[in-house]
Structure formats: structure tokens, C-alpha cells
C-alpha positions as CSV (number, residue, x, y, z in Angstrom):
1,X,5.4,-36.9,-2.5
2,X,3.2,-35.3,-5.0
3,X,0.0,-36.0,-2.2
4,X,2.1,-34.0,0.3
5,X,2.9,-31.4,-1.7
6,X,-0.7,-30.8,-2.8
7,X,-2.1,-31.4,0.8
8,X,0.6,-28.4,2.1
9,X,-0.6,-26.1,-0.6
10,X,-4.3,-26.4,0.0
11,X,-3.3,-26.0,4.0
12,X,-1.6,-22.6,3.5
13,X,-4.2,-21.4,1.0
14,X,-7.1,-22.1,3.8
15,X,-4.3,-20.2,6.1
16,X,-3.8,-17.1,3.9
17,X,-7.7,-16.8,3.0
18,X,-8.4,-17.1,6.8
19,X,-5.4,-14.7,7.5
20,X,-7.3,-11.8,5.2
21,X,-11.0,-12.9,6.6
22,X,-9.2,-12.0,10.1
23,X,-7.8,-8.6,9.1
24,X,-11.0,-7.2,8.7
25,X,-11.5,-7.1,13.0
26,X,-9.1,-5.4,15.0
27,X,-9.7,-7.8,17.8
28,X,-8.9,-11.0,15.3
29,X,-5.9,-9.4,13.5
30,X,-3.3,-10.7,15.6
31,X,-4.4,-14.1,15.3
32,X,-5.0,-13.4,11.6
33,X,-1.1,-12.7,11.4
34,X,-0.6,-15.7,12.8
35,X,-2.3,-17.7,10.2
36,X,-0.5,-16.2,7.6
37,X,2.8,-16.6,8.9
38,X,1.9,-20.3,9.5
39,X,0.8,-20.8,5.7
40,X,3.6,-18.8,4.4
41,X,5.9,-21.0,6.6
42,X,4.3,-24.0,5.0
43,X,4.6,-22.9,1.4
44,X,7.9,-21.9,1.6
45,X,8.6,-25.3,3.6
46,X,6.4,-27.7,1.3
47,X,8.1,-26.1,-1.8
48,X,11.7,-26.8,-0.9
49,X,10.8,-29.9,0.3
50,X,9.1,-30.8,-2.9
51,X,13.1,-29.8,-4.7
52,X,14.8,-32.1,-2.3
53,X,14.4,-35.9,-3.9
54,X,16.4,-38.2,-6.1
55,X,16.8,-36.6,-9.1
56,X,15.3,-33.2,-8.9
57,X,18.4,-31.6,-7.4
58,X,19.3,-30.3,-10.9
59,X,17.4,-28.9,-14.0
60,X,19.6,-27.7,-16.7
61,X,22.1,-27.1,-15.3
62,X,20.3,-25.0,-12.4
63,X,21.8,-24.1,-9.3
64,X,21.8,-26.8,-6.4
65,X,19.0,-26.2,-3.8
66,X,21.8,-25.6,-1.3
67,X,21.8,-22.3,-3.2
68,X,18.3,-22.1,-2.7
69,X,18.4,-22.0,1.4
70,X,21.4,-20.1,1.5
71,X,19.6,-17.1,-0.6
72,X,16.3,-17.8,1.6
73,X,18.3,-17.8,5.1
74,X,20.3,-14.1,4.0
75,X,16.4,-13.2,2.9
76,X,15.3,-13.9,6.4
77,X,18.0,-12.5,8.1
78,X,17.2,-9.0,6.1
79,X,13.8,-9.2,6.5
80,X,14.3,-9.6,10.2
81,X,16.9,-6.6,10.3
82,X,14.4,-4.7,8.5
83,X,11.8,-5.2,10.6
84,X,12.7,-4.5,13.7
85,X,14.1,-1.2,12.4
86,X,11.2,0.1,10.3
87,X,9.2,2.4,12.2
88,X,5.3,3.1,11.8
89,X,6.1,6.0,9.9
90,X,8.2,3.9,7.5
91,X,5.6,1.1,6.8
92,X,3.6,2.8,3.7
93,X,7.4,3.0,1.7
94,X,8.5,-0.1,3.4
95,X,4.9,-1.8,1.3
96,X,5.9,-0.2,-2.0
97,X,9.7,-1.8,-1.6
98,X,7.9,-5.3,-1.0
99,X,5.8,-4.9,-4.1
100,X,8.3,-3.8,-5.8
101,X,10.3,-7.0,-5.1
102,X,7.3,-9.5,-6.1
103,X,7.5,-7.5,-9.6
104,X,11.1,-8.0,-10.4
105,X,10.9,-11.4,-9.0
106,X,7.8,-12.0,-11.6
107,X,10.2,-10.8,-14.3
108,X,13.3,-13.2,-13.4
109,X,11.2,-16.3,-13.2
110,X,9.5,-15.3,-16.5
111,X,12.9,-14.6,-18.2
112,X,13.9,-18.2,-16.5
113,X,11.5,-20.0,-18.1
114,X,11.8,-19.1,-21.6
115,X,15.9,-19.7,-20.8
116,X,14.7,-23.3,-19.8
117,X,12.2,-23.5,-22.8
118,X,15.0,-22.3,-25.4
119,X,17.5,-25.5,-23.6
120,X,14.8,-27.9,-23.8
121,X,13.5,-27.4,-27.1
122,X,17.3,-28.0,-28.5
123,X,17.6,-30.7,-26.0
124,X,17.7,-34.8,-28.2
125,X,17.0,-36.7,-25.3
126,X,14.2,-35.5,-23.3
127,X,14.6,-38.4,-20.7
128,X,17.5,-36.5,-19.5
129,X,14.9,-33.7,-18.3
130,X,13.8,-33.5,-14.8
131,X,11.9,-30.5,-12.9
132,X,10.5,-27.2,-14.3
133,X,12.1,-28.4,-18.0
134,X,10.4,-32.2,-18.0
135,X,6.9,-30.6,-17.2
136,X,8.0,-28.5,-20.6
137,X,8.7,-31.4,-22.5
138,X,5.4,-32.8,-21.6
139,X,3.6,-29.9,-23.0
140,X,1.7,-29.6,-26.3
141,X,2.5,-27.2,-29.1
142,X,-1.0,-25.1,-27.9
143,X,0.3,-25.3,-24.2
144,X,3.6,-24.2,-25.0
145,X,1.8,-20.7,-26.4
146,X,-0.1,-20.6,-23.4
147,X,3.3,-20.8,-21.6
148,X,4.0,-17.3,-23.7
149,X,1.4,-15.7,-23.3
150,X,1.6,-16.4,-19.4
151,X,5.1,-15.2,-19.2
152,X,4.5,-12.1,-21.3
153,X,1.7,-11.2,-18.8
154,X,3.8,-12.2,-16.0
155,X,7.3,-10.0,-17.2
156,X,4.8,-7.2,-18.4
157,X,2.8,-6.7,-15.1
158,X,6.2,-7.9,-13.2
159,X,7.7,-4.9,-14.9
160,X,5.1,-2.4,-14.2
161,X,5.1,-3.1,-10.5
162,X,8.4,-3.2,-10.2
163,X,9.4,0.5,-11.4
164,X,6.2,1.9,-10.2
165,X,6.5,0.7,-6.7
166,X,10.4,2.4,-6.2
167,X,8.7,5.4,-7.5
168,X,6.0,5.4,-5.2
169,X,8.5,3.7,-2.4
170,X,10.4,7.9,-3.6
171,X,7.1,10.0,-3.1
172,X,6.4,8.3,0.0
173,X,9.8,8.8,1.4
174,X,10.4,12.1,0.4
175,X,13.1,11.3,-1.6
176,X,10.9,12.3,-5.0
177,X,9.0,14.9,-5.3
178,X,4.9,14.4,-4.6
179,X,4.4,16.5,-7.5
180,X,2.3,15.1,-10.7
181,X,5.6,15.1,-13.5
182,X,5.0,13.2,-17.3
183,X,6.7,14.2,-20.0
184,X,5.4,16.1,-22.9
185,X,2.8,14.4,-24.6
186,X,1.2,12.7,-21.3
187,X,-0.2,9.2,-21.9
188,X,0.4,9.5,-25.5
189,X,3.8,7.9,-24.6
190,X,2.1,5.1,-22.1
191,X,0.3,4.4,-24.9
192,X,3.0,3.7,-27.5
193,X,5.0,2.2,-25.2
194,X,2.1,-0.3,-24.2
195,X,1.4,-0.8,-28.7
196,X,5.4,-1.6,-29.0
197,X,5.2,-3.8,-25.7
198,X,1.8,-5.9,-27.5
199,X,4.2,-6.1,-30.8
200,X,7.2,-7.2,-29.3
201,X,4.7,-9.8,-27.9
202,X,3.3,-11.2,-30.7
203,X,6.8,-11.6,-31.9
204,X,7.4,-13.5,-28.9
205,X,4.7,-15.7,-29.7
206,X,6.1,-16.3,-33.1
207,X,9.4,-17.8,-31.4
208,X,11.4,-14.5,-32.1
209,X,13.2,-15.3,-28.9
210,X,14.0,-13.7,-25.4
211,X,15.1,-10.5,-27.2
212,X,11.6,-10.0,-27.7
213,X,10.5,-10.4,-24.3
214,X,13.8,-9.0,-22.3
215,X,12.3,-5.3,-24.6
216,X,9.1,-5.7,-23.1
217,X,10.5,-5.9,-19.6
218,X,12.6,-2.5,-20.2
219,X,9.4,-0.8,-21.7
220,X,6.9,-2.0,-19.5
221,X,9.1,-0.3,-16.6
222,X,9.5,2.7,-18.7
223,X,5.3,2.8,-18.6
224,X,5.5,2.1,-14.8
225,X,8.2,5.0,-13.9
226,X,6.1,7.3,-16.0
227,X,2.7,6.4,-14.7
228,X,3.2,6.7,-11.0
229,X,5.7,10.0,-11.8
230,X,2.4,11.1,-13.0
231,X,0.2,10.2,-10.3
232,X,0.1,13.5,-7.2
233,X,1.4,13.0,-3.5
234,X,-2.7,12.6,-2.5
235,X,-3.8,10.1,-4.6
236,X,-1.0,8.0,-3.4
237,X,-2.5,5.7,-1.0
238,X,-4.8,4.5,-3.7
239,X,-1.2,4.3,-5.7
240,X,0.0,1.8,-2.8
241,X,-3.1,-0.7,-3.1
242,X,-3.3,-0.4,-6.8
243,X,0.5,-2.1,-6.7
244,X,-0.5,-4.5,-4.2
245,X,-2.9,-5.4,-6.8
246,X,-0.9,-5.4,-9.6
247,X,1.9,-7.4,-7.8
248,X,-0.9,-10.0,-6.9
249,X,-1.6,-10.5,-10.6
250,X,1.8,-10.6,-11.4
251,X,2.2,-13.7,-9.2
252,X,-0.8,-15.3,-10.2
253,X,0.6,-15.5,-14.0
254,X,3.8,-16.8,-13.2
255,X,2.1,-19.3,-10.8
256,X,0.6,-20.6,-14.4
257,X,4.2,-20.4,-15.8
258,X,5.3,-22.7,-13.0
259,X,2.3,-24.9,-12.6
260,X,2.2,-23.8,-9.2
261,X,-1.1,-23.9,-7.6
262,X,-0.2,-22.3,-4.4
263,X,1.2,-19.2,-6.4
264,X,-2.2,-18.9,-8.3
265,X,-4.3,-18.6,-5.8
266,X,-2.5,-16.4,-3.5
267,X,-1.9,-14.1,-6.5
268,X,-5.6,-14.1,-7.2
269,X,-6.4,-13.4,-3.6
270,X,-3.9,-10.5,-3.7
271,X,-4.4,-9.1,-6.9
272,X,-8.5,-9.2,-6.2
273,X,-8.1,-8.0,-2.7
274,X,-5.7,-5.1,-3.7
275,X,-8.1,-4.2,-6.6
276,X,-11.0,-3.9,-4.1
277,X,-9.3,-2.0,-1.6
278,X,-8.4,0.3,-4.7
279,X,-12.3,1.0,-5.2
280,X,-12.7,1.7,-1.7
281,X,-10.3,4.1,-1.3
282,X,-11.3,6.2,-4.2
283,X,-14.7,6.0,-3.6
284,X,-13.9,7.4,-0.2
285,X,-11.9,10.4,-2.2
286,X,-14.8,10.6,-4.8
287,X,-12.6,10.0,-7.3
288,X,-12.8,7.3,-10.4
289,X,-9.8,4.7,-10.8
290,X,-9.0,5.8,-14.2
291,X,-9.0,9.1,-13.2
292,X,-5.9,8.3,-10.5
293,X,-4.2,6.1,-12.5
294,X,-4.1,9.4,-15.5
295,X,-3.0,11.7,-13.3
296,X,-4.3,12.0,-10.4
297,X,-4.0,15.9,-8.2
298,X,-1.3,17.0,-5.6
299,X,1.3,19.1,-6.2
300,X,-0.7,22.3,-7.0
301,X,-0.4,24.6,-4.1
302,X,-3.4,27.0,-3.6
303,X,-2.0,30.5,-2.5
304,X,-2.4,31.6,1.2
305,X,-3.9,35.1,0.0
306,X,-7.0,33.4,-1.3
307,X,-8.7,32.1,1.9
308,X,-9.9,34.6,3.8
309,X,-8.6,35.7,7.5
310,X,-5.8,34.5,9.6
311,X,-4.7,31.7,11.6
312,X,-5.2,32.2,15.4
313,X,-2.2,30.7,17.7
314,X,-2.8,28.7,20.8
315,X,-0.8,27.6,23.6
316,X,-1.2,24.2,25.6
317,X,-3.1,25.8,29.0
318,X,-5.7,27.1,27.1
319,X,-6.7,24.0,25.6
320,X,-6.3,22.1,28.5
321,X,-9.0,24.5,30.2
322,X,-10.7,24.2,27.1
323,X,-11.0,20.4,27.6
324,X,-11.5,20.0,30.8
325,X,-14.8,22.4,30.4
326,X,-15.9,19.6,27.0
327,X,-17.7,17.3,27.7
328,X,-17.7,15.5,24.0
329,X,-14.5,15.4,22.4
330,X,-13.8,14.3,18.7
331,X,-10.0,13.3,17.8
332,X,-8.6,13.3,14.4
333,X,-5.7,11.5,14.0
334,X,-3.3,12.2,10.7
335,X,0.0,11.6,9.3
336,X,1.3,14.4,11.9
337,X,0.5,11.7,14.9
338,X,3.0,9.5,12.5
339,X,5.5,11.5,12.3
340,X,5.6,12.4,16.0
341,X,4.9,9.1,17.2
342,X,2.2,10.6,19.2
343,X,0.2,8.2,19.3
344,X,1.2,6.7,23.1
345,X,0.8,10.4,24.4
346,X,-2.9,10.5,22.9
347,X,-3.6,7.5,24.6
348,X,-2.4,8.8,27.4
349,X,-4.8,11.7,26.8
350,X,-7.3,9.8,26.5
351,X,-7.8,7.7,29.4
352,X,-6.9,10.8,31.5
353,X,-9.9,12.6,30.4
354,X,-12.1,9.4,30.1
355,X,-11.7,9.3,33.8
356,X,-13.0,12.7,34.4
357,X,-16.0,11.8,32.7
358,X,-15.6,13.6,29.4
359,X,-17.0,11.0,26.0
360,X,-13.5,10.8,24.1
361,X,-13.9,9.3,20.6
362,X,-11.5,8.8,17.6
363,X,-12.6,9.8,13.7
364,X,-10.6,7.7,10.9
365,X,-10.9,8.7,7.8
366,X,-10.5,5.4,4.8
367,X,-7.2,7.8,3.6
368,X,-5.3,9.4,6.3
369,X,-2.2,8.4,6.7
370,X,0.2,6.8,3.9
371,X,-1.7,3.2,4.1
372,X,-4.8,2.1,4.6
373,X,-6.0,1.6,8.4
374,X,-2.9,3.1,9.1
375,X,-4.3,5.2,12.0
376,X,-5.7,2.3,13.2
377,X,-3.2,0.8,13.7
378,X,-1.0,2.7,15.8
379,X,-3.9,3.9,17.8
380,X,-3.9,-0.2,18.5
381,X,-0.4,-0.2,19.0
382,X,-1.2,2.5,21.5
383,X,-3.7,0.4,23.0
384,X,-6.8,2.3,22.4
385,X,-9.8,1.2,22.6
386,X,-11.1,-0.1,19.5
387,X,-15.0,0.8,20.6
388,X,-14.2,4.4,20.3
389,X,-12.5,4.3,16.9
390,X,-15.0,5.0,14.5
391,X,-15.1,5.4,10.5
392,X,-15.8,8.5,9.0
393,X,-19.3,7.8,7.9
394,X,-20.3,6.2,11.4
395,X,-18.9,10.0,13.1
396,X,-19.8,12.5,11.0
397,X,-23.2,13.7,11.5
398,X,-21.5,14.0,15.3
399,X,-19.6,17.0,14.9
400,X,-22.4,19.3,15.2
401,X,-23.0,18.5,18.9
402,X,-19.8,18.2,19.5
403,X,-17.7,20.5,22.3
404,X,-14.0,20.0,20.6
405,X,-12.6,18.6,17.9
406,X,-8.5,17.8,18.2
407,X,-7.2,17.7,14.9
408,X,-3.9,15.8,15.3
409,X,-1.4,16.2,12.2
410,X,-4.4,15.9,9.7
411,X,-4.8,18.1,6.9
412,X,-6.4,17.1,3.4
413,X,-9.1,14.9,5.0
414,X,-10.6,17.7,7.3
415,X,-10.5,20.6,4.4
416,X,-13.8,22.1,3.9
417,X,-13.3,23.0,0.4
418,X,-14.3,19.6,-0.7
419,X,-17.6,20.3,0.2
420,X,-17.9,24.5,-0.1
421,X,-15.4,25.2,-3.4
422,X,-16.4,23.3,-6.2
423,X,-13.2,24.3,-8.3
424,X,-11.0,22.7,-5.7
425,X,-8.8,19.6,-6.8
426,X,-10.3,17.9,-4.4
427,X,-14.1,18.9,-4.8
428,X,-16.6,16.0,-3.7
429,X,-14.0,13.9,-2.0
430,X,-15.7,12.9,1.6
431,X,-13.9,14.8,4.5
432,X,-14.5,14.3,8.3
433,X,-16.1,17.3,8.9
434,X,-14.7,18.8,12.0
435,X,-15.3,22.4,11.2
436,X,-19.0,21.9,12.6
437,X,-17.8,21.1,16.1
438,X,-18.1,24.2,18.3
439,X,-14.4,24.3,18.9
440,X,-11.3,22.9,17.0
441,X,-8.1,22.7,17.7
442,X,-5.8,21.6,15.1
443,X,-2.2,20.1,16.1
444,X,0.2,21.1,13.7
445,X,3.7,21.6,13.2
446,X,4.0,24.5,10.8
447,X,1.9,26.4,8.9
448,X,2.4,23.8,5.2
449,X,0.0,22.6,3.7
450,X,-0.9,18.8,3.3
451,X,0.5,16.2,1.3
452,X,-1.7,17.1,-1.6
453,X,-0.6,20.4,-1.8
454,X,-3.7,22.2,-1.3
455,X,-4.1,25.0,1.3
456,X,-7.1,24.5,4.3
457,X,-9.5,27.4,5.0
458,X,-10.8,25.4,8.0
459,X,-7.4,26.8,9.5
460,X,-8.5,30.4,9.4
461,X,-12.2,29.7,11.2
462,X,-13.3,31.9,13.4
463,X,-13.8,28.6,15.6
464,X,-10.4,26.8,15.1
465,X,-7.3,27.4,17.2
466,X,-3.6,26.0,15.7
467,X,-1.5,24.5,18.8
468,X,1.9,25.0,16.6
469,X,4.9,22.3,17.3
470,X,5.7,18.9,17.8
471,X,2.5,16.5,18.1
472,X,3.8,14.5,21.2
473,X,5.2,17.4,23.0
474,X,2.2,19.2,22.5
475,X,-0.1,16.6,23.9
476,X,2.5,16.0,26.9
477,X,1.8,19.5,27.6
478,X,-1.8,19.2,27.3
479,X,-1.3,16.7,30.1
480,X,0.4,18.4,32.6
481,X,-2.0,20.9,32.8
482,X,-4.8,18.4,33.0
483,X,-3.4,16.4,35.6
């Protein structure tokens, strides 16, 4: 049985690594789905098959497996629901719910385990033990500290991830404020909080008991609610994958808690992978990981008054004449395009001037949107072609000779004053510079400014135009003029 179970778990661990080798190709991502639902299905399926044999039914007193797939099948049933009802616009907070699941589930188990230490350690006959609590028995006095210090890791990062995701689950909602917020003192209070979290540790260690460890969950989620509360509404994508990391590692150590190889190495793969991506992303914001994580910018609104001229109104004709006398044309998809769920209209658009001969090409900048490669994809959903989706360092020296540029619900990552003001919150980060086209349009439904707060000169060029109102309507318009 043991054979089996080992033989399942390196299966879906050669699934899930070929399941993120696959993601990074649009054209193998479906298939690289696939894989992973297959190796989850076999984990899952290998693990309750591994509880179900004489005498492993019970541990202490544990509930019966039939409890087990009665909690998995309601699971599934809600997972399904949820789904099918999430839109694209949902998926960033629908992420940071996830994540914020594996954390509290990294704290139960934790929690479990010293419950089932604390039973077996008063328990006279240890033949009686079967499970999780005869591997416990087995262990040596210096394993058994390793055990602590695994499940102090695994509550403490469990803990972290867990408050800091429904945070960021409320900025990305709307339901919080995107604003940076910390309480007097700023990190001084992460800081104490992380010293007491270290003591009541080492108490831990010294077999204080679960008190110790059931304080370190409450503070450590005190430090998570703080830290993302601190962290502004722009630097939040980075805040997304940083979690994804954090609820990798978290996995990973209670995987050591539960001798579970499976759990290890799909927690390593998620925690490294989410820590990566992490890098990535700031490096495509020019901004440091340690800077983020302290407080990252957003929230601080630059006043209208200060950039120079006014925005000039368009209406849909005159940019349909206006493309149909382009020959290049540069679009820039952004949260907007979410929101409106234009994206099937711009595909639309697209193949309708593609046919007229124009060169019709997409810019995707690492950060638009709330998720990474979330442009791309619901421009895939959309069925666009993936050939003329480009990154922003593959497009950019383009603009120049370029006829039009569409901005489409995009705001921070075409701003101009990362480049021209250096006292801008966001000076240095990399923008898809769309300003050097000979004509922009920008597709926008008011006059706000962009999730970071910051206000955009390149609205108030003497060669931009704003087409005001919804995104899809506005491109439907665009189309009947075209056609």
C-alpha cells in the first residue's frame, strides 16, 4: 500500500511541475490545466485511499473518513458553484480567497498536531497508536523538536497568509479602501509583534503547550492584517503573488509536520514559483520587494491643477475615421477592458480592421490588470491571436512609428510621469509608452484616476483624444462606423 501511495505522489508531482512548465505558452496552457487537475485528482485520490485500510480508520479519537468525503464532496460542490459564477473581473479577489484558505488550513493542521502530540505523549500503551499519532510515537526526542519548530513555521506563515489574503481579497474587491493605512508607529509594531511571536516560540519549544502556539497564530494574523493594510492599491498585484508564495511555504512546512512528501514538494514549487513571479513583477514596476512589502504607494491622489492643459473629448465616428486612415495600430488593454468585458468586442475590432489591411497589435504590460497575465488571458478567452500579443519590452520602441494607439481602460501603466517626473510615486517604473504614437485614443469611463491613485498627464496631450463611456459600447460603436 505504502508502494502505491508513494508511486501516486511522485505521479502528481511530475503532473503539477509539468502543469507550471505548460503555463508559460499560451498555446500549451490548456493542456497544462489538464495536467494539473489530473495530479490534483490523484493526490487527493491516493491520499484518501491511503486512510481507508484495517485499522487506520481512527487516530485518537479522530473523526471517521466518512467525514473526510463528506467535507471534500460539499468542497467540490462550492468550488464548482463558485466557478462557474466568478467572472474574469472577479478572479484576482477570487486568488487571494484561495490563499487565504491554504493559510488557515496550515494553521488547523498545525494546531492538530500538537493536539495529537499532547494525547500521545500521555498515552501508556503506544501499541494502541495508529496514523498521524503512531508516526509520533516513533519519533526521537530531536525529531519531536523538529516537529515544533515545523509547526511553528507552518501556524506562523499559515497565519500571515491567511489575514493578509482577506485583506487583499478587500482592496481588490473594493470592499477596503486601496489606500496605504498602518497604525502609528508603522512597522515598529510588525516588528514587536514578530519578537513576541519568536518568544512565544521558544516557549513552545520548551513544552509550554498549545497556549503558546494558539498566541502566535492570533499575532502572526495581527502582522498579516497590518502589513497588507499598509501595502497601496498599485503595488497590489505584486501583494497577490507574494501570498501565493507565502501560502506555498506554508504548505510545504506542514507537509514536514505530516510526513507528507506530496505536500512538500508542491509547497516548494508554489512558494518558489510565487516568490519568482514576485521579483518579476517588481522589477517590471522598478521597485524593490522590501520596499512593497513596507509600504508600498497608491492612495496619494496628485491634484488635477498640476498637469498642464485639458482633456480633449472624442466621439466614436471620429475615431472610426481615424482608424480606418491608420495603418499601424497599437492596443492597450487594462483593467477597464475587465470591467467592461470588452474584450469579445475588441476582438471583434480587431479582425474587422485586420481585414482591411491595417497591422493590429496588442501591448501587455507584466502589471495591468489585478493578476498577472491577466490581459492575456481574456484576450485568449476572446480568441485573439496570440502572435500579436506582445510584452511590453518586445513593443515599445514601436510606438514612435506608430499611426494610433487605443488605450482601453489602462491608466498607471501608460503614465508618462514615470519616465519625465522624477518626484512621482511611481518614478522609474517601466510604462508602455504610448504617448510617442502619433495619435492616442484612450478608452475611459470617467475622468478618475488609476488604481494607484495617481493622476495621468498623458490625458491632456496635445495628441491624445478621451472616448468617455463604457469600454464595450464604445468599441461596438467604433464598429458600426467601420463596417
Amino acid at each position: 500500500m505504502q508502494g502505491l501511495l508513494t508511486a501516486a505522489y511522485i505521479s502528481a508531482a511530475i503532473l503539477f511541475i509539468l502543469s507550471l512548465g505548460g503555463l508559460s505558452n499560451q498555446e500549451r496552457a490548456k493542456q497544462a490545466i489538464w495536467f494539473g487537475m489530473i495530479g490534483m485528482a490523484l493526490a487527493i485520490g491516493a491520499t484518501v485511499g491511503g486512510l481507508v485500510s484495517p485499522g487506520q480508520v481512527k487516530s485518537l479519537g479522530l473523526p471517521n473518513v466518512e467525514w473526510l468525503v463528506a467535507m471534500m464532496a460539499i468542497g467540490t460542490v462550492i468550488g464548482a458553484v463558485v466557478a462557474a459564477r466568478v467572472e474574469m473581473t472577479g478572479m484576482p479577489q477570487l486568488v487571494a480567497a484561495l490563499h487565504s484558505f491554504v493559510g488557515l488550513a496550515a494553521v488547523f493542521i498545525g494546531l492538530n498536531a500538537e493536539f495529537v502530540l499532547s494525547e500521545v505523549l500521555q498515552t501508556h500503551d503506544l501499541t494502541e497508536l495508529t496514523g498521524f499519532a503512531a508516526r509520533l510515537a516513533s519519533k526521537t526526542a530531536v525529531e519531536l523538536t523538529m516537529l515544533r519548530i515545523e509547526v511553528f513555521l507552518g501556524i506562523f506563515i499559515g497565519a500571515v497568509t491567511f489575514t493578509g489574503s482577506v485583506i487583499a481579497y478587500g482592496k481588490l474587491a473594493g470592499q477596503v479602501s486601496g489606500r496605504p493605512r498602518k497604525l502609528p508607529g508603522g512597522h515598529f509594531w510588525n516588528a514587536t509583534l514578530a519578537l513576541a511571536c519568536l518568544a512565544c516560540g521558544g516557549a513552545y519549544l520548551g513544552g509550554e503547550g498549545v497556549w503558546t502556539i494558539s498566541v502566535v497564530a492570533v499575532l502572526a494574523g495581527i502582522i498579516g492584517l497590518h502589513l497588507i493594510m499598509g501595502i497601496g492599491g498599485a503595488d497590489m498585484p505584486v501583494v497577490v503573488s507574494m501570498l501565493n508564495s507565502y501560502s506555498g511555504w506554508a504548505a510545504a512546512a506542514i507537509g514536514f509536520t505530516l510526513d507528507n512528501d506530496l505536500l512538500i514538494v508542491t509547497g516548494a514549487l508554489v512558494g518558489s514559483s510565487g516568490a519568482i513571479l514576485s521579483y518579476i513583477m517588481c522589477r517590471a514596476m522598478n521597485r524593490h520587494f522590501v520596499s512593497v512589502i513596507l509600504g508600498g504607494f497608491g492612495g496619494t491622489q496628485t491634484a488635477a491643477s498640476a498637469t498642464v492643459g485639458k482633456q480633449v473629448a472624442t466621439d466614436a465616428e471620429s475615431v472610426a475615421n481615424s482608424l480606418l486612415e491608420a495603418d499601424s495600430i497599437i492596443i492597450v488593454p487594462g483593467y477597464g477592458m475587465a470591467v467592461a468585458q470588452a474584450q469579445g468586442a475588441i476582438s471583434e475590432l480587431t479582425t474587422t480592421l485586420r481585414s482591411k489591411g491595417k497591422s493590429v497589435r496588442f501591448a501587455i504590460h507584466p502589471v495591468a490588470g489585478r493578476l498577472p497575465g491577466h490581459m492575456n488571458v481574456l484576450l485568449a478567452e476572446a480568441r485573439v491571436p496570440y502572435d500579436i500579443v506582445l510584452e511590453m519590452d518586445e513593443i515599445n520602441v514601436d510606438f514612435p512609428a506608430t499611426d494610433m494607439a487605443i488605450v482601453v481602460g489602462s491608466n498607471d501603466i501608460v503614465n508618462p510621469s514615470a519616465i519625465e517626473d522624477p518626484q512621482s510615486p511611481i518614478a522609474g517604473m517601466p510604462v508602455l509608452e504610448v504617448w510617442k504614437a502619433r495619435q492616442v485614443i484612450v478608452s475611459k469611463r470617467g475622468q478618475g484616476t488609476g488604481y494607484s491613485g495617481i493622476d495621468n498627464p498623458l490625458f491632456y496631450r496635445e495628441n491624445t483624444q478621451m472616448l468617455f463611456g463604457d469600454a464595450r459600447e464604445s468599441v461596438q460603436s467604433l464598429l458600426r462606423f467601420i463596417d
